[in-house]
N, C-alpha and C positions, 0 to 999 in steps of 0.2 A: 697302666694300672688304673689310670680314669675312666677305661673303658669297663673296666669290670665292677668299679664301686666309683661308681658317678659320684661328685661333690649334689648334696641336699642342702640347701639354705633353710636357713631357720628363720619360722614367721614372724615377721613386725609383731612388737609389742603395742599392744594397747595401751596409750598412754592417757587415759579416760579420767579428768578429775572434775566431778560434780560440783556443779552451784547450788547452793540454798540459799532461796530469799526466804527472810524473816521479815515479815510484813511490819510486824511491830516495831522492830529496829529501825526501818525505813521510815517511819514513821515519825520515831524519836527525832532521828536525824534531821529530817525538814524542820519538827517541831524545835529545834536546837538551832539552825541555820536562822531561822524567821527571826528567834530570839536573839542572834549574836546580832542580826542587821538591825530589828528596833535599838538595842543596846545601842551599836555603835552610832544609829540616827543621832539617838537622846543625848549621845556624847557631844558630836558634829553642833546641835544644836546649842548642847548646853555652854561650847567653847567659842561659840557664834561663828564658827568657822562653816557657813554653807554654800562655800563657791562650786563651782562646776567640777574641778580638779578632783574633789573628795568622793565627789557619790561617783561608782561602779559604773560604768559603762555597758556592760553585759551580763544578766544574771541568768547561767544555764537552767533550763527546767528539764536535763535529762537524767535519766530514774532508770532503776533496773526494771526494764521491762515495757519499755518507752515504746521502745523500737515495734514488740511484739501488737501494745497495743495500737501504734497506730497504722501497722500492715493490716488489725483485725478491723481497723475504722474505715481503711482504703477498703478492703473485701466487702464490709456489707454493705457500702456505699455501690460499689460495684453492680451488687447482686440484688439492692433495690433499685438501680436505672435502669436494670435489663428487664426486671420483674416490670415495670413499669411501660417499658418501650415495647414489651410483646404486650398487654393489657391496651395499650393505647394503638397498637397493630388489630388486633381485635375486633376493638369498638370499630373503627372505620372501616374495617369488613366488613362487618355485621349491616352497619348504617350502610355502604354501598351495597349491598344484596338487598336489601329492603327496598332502599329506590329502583334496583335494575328489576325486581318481584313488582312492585307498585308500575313502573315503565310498559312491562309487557302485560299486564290484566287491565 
């Protein structure tokens, strides 16, 4: 019977669910993060308690879209060394033909 009406699978589902950065909220949020750490400085200080134990050991600085920016910091870095390493290929062509040209006249 398989041979007459082959089994057909049915196609994966797209399971696609969209991000949206709202810049302003992102915004808030740091603005709100900064504020909870002065706060609780002002506390630390105002309870005279400011040994070592209290202040944070590590405060992440990663953000939506951290990542994105800093592959696009690596790329143009990139793309100005190369821009630069064939410019400075150039020039000392150029300057070696001029002395091999000045050499033979």
């Amino acid at each position: 019977m398989s041979v007459l009406f082959p089994k057909v699978n049915k196609p994966r589902e797209w399971d696609y669910r969209p991000i949206y950065y709202d810049e302003e909220k992102e915004a808030r949020k740091q603005k709100l993060a900064r504020l909870q750490a002065l706060r609780a400085e002002a506390e630390r200080e105002k309870d005279g308690n400011t040994d070592a134990s209290s202040v944070p050991e590590h405060v992440t600085t990663l953000h939506r879209g951290s990542f994105r920016e800093a592959h696009e910091a690596q790329t143009k870095l990139r793309i100005d060394t190369a821009r630069k390493s064939k410019l400075g290929f150039w020039i000392v062509l150029l300057v070696l033909l001029f002395i091999t040209f000045y050499w033979l006249l």
